[in-house]
Every structure is written in C-alpha cells, then in structure tokens.
N, CA, C and O atoms as a GROMACS GRO file, in nm:
protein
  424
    1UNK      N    1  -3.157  -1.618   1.856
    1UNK     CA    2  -3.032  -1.545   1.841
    1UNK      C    3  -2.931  -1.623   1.756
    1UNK      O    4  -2.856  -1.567   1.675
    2UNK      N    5  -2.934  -1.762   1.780
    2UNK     CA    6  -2.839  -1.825   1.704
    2UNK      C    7  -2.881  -1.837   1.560
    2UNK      O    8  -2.801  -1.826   1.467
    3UNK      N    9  -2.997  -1.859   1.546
    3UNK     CA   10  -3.045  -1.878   1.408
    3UNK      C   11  -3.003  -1.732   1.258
    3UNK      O   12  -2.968  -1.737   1.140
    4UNK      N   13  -3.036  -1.618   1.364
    4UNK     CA   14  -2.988  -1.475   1.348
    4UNK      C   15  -2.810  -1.482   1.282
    4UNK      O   16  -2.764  -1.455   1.172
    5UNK      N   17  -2.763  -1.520   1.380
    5UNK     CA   18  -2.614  -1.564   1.362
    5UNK      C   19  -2.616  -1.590   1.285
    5UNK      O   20  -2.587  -1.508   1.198
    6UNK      N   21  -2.653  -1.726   1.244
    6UNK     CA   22  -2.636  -1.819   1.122
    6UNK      C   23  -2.661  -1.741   0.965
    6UNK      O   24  -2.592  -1.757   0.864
    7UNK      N   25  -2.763  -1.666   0.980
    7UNK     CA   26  -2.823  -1.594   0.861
    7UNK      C   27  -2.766  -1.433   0.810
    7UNK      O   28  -2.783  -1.376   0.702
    8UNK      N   29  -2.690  -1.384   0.942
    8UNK     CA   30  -2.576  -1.265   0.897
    8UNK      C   31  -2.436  -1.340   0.855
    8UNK      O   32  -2.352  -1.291   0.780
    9UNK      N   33  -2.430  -1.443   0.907
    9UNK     CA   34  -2.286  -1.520   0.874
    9UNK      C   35  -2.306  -1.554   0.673
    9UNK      O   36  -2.250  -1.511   0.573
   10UNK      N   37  -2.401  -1.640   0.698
   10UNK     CA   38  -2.442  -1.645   0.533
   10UNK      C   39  -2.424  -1.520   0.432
   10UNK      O   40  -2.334  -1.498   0.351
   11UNK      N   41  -2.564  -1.431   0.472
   11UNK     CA   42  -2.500  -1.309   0.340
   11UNK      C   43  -2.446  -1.288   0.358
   11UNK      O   44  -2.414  -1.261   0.242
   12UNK      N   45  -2.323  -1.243   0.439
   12UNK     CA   46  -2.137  -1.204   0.463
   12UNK      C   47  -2.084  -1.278   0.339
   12UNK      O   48  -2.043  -1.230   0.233
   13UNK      N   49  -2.098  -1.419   0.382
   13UNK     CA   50  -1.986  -1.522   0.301
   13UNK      C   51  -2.102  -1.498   0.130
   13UNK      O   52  -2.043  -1.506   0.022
   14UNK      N   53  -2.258  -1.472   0.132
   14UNK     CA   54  -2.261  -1.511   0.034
   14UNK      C   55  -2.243  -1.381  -0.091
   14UNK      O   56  -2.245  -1.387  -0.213
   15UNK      N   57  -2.227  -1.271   0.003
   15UNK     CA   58  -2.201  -1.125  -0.054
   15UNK      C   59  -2.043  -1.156  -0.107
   15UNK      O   60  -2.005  -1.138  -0.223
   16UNK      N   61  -1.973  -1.198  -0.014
   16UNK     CA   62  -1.822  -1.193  -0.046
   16UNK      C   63  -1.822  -1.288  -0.183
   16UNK      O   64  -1.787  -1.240  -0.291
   17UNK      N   65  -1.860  -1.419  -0.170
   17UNK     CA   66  -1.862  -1.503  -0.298
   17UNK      C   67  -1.903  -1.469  -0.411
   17UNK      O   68  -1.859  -1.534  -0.505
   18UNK      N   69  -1.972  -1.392  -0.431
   18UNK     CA   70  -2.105  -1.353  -0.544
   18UNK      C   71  -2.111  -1.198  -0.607
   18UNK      O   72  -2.174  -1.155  -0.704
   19UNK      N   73  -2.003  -1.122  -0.497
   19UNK     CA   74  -1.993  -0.988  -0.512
   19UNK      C   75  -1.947  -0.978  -0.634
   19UNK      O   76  -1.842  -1.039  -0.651
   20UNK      N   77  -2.009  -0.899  -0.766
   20UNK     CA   78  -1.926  -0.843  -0.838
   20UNK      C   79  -1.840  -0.722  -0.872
   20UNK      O   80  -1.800  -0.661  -0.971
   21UNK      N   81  -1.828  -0.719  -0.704
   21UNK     CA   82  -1.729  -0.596  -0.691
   21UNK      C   83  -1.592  -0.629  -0.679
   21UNK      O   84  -1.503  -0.576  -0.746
   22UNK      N   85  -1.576  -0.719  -0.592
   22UNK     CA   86  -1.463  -0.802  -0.618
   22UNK      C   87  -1.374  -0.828  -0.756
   22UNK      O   88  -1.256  -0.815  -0.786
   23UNK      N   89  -1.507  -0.874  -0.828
   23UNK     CA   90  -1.405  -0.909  -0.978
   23UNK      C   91  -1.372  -0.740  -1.066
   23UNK      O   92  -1.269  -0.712  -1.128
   24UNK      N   93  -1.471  -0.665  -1.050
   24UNK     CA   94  -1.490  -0.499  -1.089
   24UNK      C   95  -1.369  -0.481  -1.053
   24UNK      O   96  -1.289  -0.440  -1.136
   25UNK      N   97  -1.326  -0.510  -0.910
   25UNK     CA   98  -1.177  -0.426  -0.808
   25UNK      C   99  -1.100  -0.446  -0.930
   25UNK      O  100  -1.065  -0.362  -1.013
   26UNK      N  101  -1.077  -0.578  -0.927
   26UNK     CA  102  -0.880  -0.617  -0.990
   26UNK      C  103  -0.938  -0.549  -1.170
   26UNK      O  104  -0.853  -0.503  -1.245
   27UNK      N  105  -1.044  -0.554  -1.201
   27UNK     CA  106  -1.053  -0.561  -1.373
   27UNK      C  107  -1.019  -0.425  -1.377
   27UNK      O  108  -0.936  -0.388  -1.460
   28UNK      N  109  -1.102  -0.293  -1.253
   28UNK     CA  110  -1.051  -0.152  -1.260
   28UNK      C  111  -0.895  -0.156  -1.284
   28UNK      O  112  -0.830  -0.132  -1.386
   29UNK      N  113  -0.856  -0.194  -1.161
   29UNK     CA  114  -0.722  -0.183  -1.156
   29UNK      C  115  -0.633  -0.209  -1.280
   29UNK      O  116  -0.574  -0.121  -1.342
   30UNK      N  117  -0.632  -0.338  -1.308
   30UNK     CA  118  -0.565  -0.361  -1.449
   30UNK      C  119  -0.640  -0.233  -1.621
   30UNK      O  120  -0.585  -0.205  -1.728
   31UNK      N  121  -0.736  -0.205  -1.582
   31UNK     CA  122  -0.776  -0.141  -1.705
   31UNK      C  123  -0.650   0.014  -1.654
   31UNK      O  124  -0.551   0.055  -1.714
   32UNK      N  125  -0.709   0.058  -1.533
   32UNK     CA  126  -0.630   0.187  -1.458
   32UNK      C  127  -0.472   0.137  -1.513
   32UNK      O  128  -0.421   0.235  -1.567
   33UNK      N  129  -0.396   0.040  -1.516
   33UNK     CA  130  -0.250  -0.007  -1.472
   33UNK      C  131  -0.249  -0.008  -1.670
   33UNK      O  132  -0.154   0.066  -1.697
   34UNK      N  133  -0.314  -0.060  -1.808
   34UNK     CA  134  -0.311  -0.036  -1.885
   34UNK      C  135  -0.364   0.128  -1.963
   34UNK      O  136  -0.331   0.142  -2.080
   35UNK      N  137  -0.425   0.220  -1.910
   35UNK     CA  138  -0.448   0.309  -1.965
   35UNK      C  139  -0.325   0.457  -1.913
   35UNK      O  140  -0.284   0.549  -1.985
   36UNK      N  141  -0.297   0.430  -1.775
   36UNK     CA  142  -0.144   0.487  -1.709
   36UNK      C  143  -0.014   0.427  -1.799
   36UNK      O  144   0.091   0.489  -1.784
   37UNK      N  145  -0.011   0.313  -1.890
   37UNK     CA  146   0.075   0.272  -1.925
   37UNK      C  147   0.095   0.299  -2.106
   37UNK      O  148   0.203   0.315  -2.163
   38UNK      N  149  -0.025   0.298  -2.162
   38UNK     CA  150  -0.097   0.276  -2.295
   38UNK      C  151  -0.130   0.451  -2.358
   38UNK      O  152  -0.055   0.534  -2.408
   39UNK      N  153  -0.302   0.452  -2.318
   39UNK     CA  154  -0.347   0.520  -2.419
   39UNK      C  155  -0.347   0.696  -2.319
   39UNK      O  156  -0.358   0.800  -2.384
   40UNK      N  157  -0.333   0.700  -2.176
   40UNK     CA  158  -0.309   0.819  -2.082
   40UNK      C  159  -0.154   0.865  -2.121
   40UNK      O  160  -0.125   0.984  -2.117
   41UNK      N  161  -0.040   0.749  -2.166
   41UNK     CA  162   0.073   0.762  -2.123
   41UNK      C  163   0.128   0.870  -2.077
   41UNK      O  164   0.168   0.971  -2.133
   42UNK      N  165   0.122   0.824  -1.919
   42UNK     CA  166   0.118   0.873  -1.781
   42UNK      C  167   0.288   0.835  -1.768
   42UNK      O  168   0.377   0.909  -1.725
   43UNK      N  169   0.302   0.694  -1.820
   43UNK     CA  170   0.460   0.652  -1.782
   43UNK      C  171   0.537   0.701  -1.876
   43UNK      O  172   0.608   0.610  -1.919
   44UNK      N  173   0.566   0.844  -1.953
   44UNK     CA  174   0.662   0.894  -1.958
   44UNK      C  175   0.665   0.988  -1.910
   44UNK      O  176   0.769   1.046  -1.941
   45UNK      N  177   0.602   1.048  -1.840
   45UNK     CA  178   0.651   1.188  -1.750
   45UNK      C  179   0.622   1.138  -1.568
   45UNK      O  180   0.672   1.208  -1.480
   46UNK      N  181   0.537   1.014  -1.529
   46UNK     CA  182   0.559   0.999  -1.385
   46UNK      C  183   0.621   0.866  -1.408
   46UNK      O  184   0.625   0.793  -1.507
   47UNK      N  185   0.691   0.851  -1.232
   47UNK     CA  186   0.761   0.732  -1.171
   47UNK      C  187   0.692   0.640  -1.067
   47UNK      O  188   0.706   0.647  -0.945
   48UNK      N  189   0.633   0.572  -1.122
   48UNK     CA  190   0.545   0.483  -1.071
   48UNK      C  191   0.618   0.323  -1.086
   48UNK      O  192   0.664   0.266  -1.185
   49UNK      N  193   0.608   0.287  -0.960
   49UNK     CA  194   0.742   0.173  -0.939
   49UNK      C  195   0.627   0.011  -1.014
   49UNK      O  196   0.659  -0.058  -1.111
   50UNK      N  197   0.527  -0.001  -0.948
   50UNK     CA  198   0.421  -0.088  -1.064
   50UNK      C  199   0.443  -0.064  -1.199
   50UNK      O  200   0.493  -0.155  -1.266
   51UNK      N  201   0.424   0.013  -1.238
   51UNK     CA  202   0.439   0.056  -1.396
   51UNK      C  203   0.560   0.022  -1.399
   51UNK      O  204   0.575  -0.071  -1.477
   52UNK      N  205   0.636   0.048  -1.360
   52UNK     CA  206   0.802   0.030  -1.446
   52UNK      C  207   0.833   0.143  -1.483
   52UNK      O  208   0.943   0.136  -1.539
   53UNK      N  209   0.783   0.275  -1.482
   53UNK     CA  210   0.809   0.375  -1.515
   53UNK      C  211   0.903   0.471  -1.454
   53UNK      O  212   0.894   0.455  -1.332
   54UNK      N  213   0.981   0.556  -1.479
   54UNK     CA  214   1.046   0.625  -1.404
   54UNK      C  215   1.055   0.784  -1.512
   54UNK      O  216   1.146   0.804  -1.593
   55UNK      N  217   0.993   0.834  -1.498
   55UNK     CA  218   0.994   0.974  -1.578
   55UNK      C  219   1.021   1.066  -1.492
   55UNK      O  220   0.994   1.050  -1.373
   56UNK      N  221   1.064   1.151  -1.527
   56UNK     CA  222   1.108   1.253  -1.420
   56UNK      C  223   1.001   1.425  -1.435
   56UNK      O  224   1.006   1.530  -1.370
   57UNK      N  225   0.920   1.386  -1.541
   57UNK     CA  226   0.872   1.534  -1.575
   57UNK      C  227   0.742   1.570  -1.485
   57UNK      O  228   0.700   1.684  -1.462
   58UNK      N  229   0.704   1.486  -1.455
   58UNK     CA  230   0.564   1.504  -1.367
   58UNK      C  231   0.664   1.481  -1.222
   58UNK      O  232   0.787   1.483  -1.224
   59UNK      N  233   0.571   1.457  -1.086
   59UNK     CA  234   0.602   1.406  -0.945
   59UNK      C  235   0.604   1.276  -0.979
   59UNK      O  236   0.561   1.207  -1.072
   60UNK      N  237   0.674   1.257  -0.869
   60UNK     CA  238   0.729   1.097  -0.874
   60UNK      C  239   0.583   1.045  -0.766
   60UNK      O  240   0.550   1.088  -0.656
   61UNK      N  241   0.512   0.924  -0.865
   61UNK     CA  242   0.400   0.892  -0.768
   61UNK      C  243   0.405   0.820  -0.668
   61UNK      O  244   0.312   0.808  -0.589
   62UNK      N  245   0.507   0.767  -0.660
   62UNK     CA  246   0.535   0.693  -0.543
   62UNK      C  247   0.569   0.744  -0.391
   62UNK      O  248   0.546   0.684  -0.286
   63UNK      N  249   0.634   0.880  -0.413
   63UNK     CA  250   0.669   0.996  -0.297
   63UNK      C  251   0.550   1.062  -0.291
   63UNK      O  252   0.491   1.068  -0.183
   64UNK      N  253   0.499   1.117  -0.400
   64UNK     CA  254   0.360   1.174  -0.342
   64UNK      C  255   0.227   1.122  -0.293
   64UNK      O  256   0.138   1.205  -0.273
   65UNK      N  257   0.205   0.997  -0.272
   65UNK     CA  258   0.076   0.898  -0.279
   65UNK      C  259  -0.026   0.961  -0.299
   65UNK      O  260  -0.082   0.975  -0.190
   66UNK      N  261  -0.078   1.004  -0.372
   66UNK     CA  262  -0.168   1.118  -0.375
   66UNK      C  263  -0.310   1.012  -0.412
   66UNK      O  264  -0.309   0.911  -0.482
   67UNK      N  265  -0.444   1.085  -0.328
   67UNK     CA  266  -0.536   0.980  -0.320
   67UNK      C  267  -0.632   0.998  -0.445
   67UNK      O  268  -0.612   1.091  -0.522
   68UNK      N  269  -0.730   0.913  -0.465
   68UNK     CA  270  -0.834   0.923  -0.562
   68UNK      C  271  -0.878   1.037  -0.664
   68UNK      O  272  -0.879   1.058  -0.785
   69UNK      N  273  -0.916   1.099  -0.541
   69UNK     CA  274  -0.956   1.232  -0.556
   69UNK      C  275  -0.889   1.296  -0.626
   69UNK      O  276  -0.917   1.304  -0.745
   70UNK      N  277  -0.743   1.381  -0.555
   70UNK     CA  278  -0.668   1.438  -0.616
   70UNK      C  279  -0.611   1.382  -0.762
   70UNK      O  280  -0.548   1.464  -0.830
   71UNK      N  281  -0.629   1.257  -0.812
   71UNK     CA  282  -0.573   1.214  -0.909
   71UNK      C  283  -0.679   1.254  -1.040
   71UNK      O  284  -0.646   1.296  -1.151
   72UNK      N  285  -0.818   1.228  -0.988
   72UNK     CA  286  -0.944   1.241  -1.048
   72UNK      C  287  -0.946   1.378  -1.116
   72UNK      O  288  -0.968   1.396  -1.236
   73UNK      N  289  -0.914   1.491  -1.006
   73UNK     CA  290  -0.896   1.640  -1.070
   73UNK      C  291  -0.775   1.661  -1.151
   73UNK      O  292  -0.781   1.742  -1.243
   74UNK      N  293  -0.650   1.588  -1.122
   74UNK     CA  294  -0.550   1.616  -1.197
   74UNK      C  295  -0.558   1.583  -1.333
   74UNK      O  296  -0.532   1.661  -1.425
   75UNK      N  297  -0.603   1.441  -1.350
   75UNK     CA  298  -0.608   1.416  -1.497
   75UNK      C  299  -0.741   1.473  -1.557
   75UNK      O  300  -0.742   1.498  -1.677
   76UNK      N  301  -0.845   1.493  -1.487
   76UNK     CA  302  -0.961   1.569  -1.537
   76UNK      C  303  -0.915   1.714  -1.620
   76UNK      O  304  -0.913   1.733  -1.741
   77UNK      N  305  -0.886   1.787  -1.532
   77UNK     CA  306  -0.834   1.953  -1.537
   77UNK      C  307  -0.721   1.972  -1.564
   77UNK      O  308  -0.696   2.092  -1.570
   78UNK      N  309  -0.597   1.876  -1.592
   78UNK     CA  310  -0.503   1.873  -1.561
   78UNK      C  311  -0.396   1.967  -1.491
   78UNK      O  312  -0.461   2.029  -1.407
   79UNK      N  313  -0.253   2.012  -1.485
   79UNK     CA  314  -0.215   2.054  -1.327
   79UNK      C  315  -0.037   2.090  -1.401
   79UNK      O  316   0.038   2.000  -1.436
   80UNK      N  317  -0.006   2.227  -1.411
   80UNK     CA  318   0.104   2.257  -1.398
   80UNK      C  319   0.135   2.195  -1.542
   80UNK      O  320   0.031   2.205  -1.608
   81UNK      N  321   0.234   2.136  -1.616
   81UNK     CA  322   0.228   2.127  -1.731
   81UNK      C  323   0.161   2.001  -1.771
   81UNK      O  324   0.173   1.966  -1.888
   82UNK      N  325   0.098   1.934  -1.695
   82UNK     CA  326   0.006   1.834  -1.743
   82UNK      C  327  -0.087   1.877  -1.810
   82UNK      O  328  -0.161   1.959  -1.755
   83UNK      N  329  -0.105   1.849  -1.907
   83UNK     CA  330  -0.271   1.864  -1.991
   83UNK      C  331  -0.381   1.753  -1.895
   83UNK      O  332  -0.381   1.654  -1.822
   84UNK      N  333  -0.485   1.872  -1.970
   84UNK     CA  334  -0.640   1.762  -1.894
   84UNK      C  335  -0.689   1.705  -2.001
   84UNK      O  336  -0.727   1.757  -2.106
   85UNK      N  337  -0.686   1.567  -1.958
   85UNK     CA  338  -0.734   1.451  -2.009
   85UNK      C  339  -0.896   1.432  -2.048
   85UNK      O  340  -0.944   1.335  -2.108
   86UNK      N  341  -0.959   1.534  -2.005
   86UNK     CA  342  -1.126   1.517  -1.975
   86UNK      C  343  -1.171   1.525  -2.148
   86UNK      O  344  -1.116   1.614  -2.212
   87UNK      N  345  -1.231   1.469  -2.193
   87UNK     CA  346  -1.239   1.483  -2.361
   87UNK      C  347  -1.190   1.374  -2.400
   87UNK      O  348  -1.270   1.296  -2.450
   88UNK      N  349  -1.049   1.333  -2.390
   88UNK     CA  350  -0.947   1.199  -2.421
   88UNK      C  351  -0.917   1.115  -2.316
   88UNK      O  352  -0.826   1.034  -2.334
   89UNK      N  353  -0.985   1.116  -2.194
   89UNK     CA  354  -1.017   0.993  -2.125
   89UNK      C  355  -1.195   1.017  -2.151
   89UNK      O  356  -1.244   1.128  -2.170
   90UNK      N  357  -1.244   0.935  -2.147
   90UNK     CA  358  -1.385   0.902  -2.062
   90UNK      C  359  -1.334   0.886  -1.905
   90UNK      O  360  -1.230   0.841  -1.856
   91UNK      N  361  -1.491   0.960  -1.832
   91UNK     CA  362  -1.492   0.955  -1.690
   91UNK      C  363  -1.443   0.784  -1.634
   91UNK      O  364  -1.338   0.789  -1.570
   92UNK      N  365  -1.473   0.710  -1.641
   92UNK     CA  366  -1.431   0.549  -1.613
   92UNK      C  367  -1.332   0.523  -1.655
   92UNK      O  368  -1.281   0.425  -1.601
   93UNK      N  369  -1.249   0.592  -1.772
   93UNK     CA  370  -1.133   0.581  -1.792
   93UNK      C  371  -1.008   0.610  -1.721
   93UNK      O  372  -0.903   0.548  -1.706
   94UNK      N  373  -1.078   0.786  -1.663
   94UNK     CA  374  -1.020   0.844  -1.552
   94UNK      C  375  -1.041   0.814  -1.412
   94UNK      O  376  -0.966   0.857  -1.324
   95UNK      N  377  -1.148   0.737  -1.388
   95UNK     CA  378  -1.162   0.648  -1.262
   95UNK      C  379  -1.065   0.539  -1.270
   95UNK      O  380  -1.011   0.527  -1.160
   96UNK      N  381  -1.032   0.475  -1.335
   96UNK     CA  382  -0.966   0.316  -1.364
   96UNK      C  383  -0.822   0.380  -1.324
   96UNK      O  384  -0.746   0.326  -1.244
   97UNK      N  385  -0.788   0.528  -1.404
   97UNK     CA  386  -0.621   0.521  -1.362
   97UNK      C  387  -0.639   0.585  -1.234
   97UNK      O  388  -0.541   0.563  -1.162
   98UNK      N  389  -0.717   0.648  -1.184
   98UNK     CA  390  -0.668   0.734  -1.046
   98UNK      C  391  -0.680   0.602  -0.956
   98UNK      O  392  -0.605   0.597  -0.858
   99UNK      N  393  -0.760   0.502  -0.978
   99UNK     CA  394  -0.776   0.393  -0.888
   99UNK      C  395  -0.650   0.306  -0.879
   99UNK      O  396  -0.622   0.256  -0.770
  100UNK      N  397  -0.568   0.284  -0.990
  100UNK     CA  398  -0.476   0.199  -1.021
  100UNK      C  399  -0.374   0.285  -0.941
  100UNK      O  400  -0.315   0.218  -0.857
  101UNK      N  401  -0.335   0.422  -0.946
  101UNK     CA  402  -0.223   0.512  -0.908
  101UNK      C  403  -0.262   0.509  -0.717
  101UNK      O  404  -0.190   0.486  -0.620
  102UNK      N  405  -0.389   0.539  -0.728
  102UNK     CA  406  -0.419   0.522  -0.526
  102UNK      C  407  -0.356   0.406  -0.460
  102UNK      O  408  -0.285   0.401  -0.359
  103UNK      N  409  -0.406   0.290  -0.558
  103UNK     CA  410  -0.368   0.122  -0.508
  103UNK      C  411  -0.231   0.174  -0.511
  103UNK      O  412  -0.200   0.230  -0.406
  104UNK      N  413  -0.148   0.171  -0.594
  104UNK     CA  414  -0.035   0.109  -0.639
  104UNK      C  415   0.040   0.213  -0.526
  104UNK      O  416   0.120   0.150  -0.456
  105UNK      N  417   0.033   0.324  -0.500
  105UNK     CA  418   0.065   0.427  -0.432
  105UNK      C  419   0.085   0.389  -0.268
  105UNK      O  420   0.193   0.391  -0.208
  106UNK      N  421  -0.022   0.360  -0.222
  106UNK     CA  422  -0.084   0.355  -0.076
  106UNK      C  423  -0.079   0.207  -0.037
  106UNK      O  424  -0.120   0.171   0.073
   0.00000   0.00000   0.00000
C-alpha cells in the first residue's frame, strides 16, 4: 500500500512538472489577451478591465462573465452588431480569446 502511495504521489508531481499544459495555459491566455487586443480588436467596442479597454459598444465583459462557450459562438457567428469572426479568426484563434475573456472574467 505504501509503495502504491509512493508511485501515485510521483506521477502527480511528475505530471504537474512535465505537463505541457501548464505552459499551453498561460501561452493560450497571452495569445487570447493579444488577439482581444490586436488583430480581433475586441477592445474597442468591449470593457474588459485586463485589457485596459473600456468601449461601450458591445457588453461590458466584466458584468457579463460570460463562459467559454458562449464566447466561442459569439465570435464564431457573431451576435447583435458584432460581426462573426469565423473566416478572420482561425478556430485556435477563437479558442485563445474566449479563453483569455473566461479567465480574465471569472
């Protein structure tokens, strides 16, 4: 039993050390936090307090926290006078900002 121990304790610590999901997390995020800022520019019509942005033409993202998902369809299809991004993001492009807007949000 102890030996057991010893050997779930290991891949834990050696998954956590070695994971390259970990480094994936923050690189999404920052690509999401530059393409909301850059080539989506997301920060002139929303108010996203990370960004520095404060636009008033979209919802303010910070009051709405709106999750993954919903962000995924919005910029996909886009929503009310938003245009859809699907064509002028790539899918990972549009993963990176809905991920960056969930974090920064929630």
């Amino acid at each position: 039993m102890k030996k057991k121990l010893i050997n779930i304790s290991c891949c834990i610590f050696l998954s956590i050390i070695i994971s390259p999901q970990v480094i994936k997390a923050d690189d999404l995020f920052d690509l999401g936090k530059k393409i909301f800022l850059e080539k989506g520019n997301c920060a002139t019509c929303h108010t996203l307090n990370d960004a520095n942005s404060y636009g008033n033409i979209g919802p303010n993202l910070d009051e709405i926290k709106p999750d993954i998902m919903r962000i995924v369809l919005a910029v996909t299809n886009g929503i009310g006078v938003m245009p859809a991004y699907e064509g002028e993001l790539s899918n990972a492009e549009i993963k990176a900002v809905a991920t960056y807007v969930a974090q920064s949000t929630n």
